[in-house]
C-alpha positions in Angstrom: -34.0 -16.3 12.3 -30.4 -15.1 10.7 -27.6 -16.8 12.7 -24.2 -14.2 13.2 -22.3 -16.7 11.1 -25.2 -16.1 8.2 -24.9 -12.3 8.7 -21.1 -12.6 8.8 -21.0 -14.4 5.0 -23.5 -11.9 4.0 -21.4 -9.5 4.7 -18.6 -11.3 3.2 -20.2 -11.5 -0.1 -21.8 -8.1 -0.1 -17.9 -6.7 0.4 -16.7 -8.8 -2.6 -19.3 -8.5 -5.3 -18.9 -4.5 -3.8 -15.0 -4.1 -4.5 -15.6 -5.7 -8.0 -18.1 -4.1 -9.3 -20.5 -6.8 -9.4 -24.2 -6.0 -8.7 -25.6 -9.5 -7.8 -25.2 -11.7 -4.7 -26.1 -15.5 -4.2 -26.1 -16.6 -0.5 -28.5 -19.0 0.9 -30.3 -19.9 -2.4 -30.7 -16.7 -2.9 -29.4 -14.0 -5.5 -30.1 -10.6 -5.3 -29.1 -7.6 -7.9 -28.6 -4.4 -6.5 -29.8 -1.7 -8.1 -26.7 0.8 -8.3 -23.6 0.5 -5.7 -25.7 3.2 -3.8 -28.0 0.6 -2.5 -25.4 -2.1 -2.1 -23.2 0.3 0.3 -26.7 0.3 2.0 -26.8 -3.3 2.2 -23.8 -3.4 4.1 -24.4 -0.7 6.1 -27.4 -2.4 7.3 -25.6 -5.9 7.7 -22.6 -4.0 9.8 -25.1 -2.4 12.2 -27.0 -5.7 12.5 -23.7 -7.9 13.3 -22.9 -5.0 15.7 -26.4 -5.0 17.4 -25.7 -9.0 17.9 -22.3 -8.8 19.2 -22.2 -5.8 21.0 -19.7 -3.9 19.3 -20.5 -0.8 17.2 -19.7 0.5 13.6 -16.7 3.5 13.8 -19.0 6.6 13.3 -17.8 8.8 11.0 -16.2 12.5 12.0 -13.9 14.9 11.5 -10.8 16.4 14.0 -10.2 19.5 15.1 -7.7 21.2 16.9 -7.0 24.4 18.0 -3.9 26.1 19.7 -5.3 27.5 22.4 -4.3 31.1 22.1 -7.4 31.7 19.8 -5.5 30.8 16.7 
């Protein structure tokens, strides 16, 4: 079983090799190469929602504002 600590420096890594371009990961022994950034963003998708599920806490979902005046406006 993943530990929160491991998902945490998963993340971790995910989000650097992400900001820099970089399509391969090491962690645990382990490297993995991404296919495209499109999968990669899925990655840590996945890793957010699976930290969240652990501790409770939920990823900001995204949305728009609106606002109106009132007087049909």
């Amino acid at each position: 079983m993943t530990t929160l600590s491991d998902l945490q420096a998963w993340l971790h890594k995910l989000k650097q090799a992400y900001y820099t371009g970089v399509k391969s990961v090491s962690h645990g022994g382990t490297t993995t190469t991404f296919q495209d950034m499109d999968k990669m963003r899925q990655a840590i998708a996945d890793a957010e929602a699976e930290i969240g599920g652990l501790t409770g806490s939920r990823r900001p979902a995204a949305g728009y504002a609106s606002f109106s005046r009132g007087d049909g406006s």
